[in-house]
C-alpha positions as CSV (number, residue, x, y, z in Angstrom):
1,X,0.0,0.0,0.0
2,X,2.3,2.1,0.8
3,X,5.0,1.5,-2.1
4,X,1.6,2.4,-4.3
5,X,0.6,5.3,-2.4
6,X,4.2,6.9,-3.4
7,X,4.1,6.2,-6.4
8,X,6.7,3.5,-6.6
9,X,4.5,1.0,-8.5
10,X,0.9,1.5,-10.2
11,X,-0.7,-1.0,-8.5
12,X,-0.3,-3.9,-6.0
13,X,-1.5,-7.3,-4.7
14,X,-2.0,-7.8,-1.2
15,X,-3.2,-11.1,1.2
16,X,-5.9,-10.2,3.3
17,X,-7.1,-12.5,6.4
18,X,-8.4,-9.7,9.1
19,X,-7.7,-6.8,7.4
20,X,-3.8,-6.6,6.0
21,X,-5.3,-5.1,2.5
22,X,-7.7,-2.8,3.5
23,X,-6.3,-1.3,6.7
24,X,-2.9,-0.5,4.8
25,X,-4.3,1.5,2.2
26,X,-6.7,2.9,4.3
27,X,-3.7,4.6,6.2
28,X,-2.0,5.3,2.9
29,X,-4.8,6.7,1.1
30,X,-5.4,4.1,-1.1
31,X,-8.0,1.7,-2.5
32,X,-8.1,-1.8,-1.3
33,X,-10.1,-5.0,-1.6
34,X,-10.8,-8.3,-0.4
35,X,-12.2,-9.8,-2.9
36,X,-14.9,-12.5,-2.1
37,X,-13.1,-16.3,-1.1
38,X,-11.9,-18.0,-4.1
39,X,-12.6,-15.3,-6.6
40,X,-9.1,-14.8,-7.3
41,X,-6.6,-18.1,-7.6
42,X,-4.2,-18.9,-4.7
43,X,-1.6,-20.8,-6.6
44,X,1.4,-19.5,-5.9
45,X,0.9,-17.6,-2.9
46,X,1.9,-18.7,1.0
47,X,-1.1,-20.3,2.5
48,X,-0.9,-18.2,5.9
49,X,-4.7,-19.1,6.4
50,X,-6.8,-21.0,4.1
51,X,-10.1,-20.4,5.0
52,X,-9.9,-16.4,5.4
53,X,-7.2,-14.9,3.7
54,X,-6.8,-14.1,0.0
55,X,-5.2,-12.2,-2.4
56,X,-6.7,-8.7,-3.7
57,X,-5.4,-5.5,-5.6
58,X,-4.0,-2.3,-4.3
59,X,-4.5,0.8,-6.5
60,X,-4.4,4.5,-5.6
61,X,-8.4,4.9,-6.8
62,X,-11.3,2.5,-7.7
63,X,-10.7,2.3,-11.4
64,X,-7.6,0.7,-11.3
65,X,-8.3,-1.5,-8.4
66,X,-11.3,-2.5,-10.9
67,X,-8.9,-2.8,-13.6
68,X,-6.6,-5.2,-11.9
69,X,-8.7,-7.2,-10.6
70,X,-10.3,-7.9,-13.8
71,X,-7.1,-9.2,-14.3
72,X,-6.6,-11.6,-11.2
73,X,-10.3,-12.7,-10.6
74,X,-11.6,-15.8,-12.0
75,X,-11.3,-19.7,-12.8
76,X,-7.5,-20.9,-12.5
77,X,-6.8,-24.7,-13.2
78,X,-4.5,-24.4,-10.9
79,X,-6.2,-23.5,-7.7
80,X,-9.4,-26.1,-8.0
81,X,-11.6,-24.4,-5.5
82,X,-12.0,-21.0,-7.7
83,X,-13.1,-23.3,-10.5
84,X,-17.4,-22.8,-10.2
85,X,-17.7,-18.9,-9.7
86,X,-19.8,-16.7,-11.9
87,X,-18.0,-15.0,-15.1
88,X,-16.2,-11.7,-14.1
89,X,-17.9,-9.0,-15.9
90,X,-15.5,-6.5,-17.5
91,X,-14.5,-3.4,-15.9
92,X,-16.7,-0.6,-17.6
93,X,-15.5,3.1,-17.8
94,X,-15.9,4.3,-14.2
95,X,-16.7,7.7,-13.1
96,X,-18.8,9.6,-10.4
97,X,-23.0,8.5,-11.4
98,X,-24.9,11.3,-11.6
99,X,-28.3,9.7,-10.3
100,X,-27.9,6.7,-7.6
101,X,-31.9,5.9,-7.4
102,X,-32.8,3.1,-6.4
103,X,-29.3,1.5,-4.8
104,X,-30.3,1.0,-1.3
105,X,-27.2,1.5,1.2
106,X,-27.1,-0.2,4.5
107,X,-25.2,1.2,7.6
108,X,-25.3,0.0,11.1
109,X,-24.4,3.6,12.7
110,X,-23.6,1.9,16.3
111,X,-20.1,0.3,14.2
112,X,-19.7,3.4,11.8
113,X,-19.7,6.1,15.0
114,X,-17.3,3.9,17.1
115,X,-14.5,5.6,15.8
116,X,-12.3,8.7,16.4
117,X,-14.4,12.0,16.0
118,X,-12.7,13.0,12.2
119,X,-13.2,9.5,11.0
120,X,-16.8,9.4,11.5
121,X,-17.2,13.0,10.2
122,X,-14.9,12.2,7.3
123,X,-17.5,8.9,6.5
124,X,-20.7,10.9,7.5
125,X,-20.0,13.4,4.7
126,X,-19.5,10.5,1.9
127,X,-23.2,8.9,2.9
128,X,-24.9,12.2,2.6
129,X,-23.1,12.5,-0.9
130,X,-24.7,9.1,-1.6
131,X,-28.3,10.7,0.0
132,X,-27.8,13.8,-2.8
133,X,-27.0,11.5,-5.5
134,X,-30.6,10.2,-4.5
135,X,-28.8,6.6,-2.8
136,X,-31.3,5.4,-0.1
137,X,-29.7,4.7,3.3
138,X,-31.1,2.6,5.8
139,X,-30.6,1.7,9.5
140,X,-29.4,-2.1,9.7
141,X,-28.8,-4.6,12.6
142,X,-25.7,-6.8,12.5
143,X,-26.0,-9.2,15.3
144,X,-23.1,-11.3,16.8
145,X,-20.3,-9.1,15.6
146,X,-18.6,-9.6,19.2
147,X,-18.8,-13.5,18.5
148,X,-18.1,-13.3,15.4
149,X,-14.8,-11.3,16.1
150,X,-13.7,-14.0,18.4
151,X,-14.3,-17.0,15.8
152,X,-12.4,-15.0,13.2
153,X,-9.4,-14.8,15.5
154,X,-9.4,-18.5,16.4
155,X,-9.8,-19.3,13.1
156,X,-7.3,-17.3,12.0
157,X,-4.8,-17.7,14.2
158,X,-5.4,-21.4,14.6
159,X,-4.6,-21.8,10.7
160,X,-1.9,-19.4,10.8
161,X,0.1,-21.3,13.8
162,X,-0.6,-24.7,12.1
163,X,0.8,-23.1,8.9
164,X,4.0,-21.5,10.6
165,X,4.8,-24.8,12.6
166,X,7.4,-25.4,11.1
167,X,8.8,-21.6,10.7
168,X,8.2,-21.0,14.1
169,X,10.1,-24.2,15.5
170,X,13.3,-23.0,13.1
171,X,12.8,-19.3,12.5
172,X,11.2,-18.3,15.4
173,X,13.5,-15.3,15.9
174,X,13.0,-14.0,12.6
175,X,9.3,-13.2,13.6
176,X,8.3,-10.0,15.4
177,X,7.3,-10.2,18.8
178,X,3.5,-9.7,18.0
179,X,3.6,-12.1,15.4
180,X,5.0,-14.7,17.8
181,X,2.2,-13.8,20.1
182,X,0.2,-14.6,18.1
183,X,1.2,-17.7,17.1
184,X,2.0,-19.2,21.1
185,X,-1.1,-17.9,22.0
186,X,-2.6,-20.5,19.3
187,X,-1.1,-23.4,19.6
188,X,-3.2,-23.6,23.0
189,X,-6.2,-23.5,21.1
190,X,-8.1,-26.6,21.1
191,X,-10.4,-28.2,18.0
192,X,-13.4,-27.0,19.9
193,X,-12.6,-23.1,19.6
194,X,-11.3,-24.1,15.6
195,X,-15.1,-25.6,14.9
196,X,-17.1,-22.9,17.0
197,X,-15.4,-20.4,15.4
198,X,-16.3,-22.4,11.9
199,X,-20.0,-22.4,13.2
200,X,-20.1,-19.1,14.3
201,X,-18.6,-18.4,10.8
202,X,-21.5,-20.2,9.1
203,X,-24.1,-17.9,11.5
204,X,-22.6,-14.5,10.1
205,X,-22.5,-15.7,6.9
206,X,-26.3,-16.6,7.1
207,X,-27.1,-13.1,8.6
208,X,-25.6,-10.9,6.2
209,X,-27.5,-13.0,3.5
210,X,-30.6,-11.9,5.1
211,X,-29.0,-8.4,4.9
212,X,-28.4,-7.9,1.5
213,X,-31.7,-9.2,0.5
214,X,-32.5,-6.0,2.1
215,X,-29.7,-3.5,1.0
216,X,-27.3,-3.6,-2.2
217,X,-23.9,-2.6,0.0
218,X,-22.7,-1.8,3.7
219,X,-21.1,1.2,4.3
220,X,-18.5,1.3,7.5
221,X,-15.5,3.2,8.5
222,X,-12.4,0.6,7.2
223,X,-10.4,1.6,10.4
224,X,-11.7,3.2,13.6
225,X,-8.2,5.8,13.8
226,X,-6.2,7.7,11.2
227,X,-2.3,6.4,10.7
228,X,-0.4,6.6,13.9
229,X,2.9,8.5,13.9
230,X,6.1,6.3,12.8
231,X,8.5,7.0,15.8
232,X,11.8,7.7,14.7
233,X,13.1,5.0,17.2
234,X,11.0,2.5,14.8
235,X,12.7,2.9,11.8
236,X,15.5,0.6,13.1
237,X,13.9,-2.5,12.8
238,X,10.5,-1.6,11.0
């Protein structure tokens, strides 16, 4: 994100499990997505976690995002679980709509206000430019975000350690100290947190269907704060 947000290269790909596409080029300025699991091929890249994380493009605004991932999205003989996905459609010249009737816009305002004061006023003007392009918003209910939080980061974490085992036992000291963590902390998980956090998974998954019968997108914040300060005793070691 950040080597595209200075102009180094035109556009990146990222891996994304909890956030490590979109929260970097939030901070940076950029556009990032996750796209949806198995729309775009794995093969080739390090399985950190196989059930959440995937790869996604980096580009400094939604056009070329759109562009590459035109690119990157789709079957790949290669990676057998992408095979049976609907056709990409092709990126079409994109540009500010002048009329957004009848796109109905979801938000659930107790997550979009629990962030810092600028943040939320930053967001809050972008969904009343959706309301004057004529978008309709709507209050929504997410339930079980809490629970859902914790079965992401045992699944998560659970794959990663499982995937690092061996990493860990001979590079441990290569790792940052969060990272390792991270990782001790799951390796005391158990196979009941892995498959409650598969089932509670499965829940979420079933509740935002219900949502977007309702609405055609969720709008939210990507990050609660703006990018903290790099202290200069940090560029040492990164």
């Amino acid at each position: 994100a950040a080597a595209v947000a200075s102009g180094l290269i035109p556009v990146g790909i990222g891996n994304d499990g909890g956030g490590s596409i979109r929260v970097p080029a939030s901070l940076c300025g950029v556009v990032g997505l996750k796209p949806t699991f198995a729309r775009v091929s794995e093969h080739g890249v390090y399985p950190l976690s196989s059930t959440v994380a995937h790869a996604g493009p980096i580009a400094n605004c939604v056009r070329d995002a759109a562009l590459l991932y035109d690119v990157i999205a789709g079957p790949d003989l290669e990676y057998p679980v992408g095979l049976h996905q609907p056709l990409v459609k092709p990126c079409t010249p994109l540009g500010l709509p002048s009329n957004l009737s009848g796109l109905k816009v979801g938000i659930y305002w107790p997550h979009f206000k629990h962030a810092h004061a600028d943040i939320v006023s930053c967001c809050s003007d972008a969904v009343q430019k959706l309301e004057e392009l004529e978008a309709q918003v709507v209050s929504i209910e997410i339930p079980e975000m809490e629970e859902s939080r914790l079965g992401h980061f045992a699944t998560i974490l659970t794959e990663m350690s499982t995937m690092f085992s061996k990493e860990r036992k001979e590079k441990g000291h290569l790792l940052n100290p969060e990272t390792r963590v991270s990782i001790t902390l799951a390796s005391h998980f158990t196979a009941e947190d892995y498959l409650k956090g598969q089932q509670q998974k499965t829940r979420m998954i079933a509740f935002l269907k219900d949502i977007f019968n309702e609405v055609d997108c969720i709008v939210t914040p990507t990050t609660a704060m703006t990018a903290p300060e790099i202290l200069p005793e940090a560029e040492s070691h990164g």
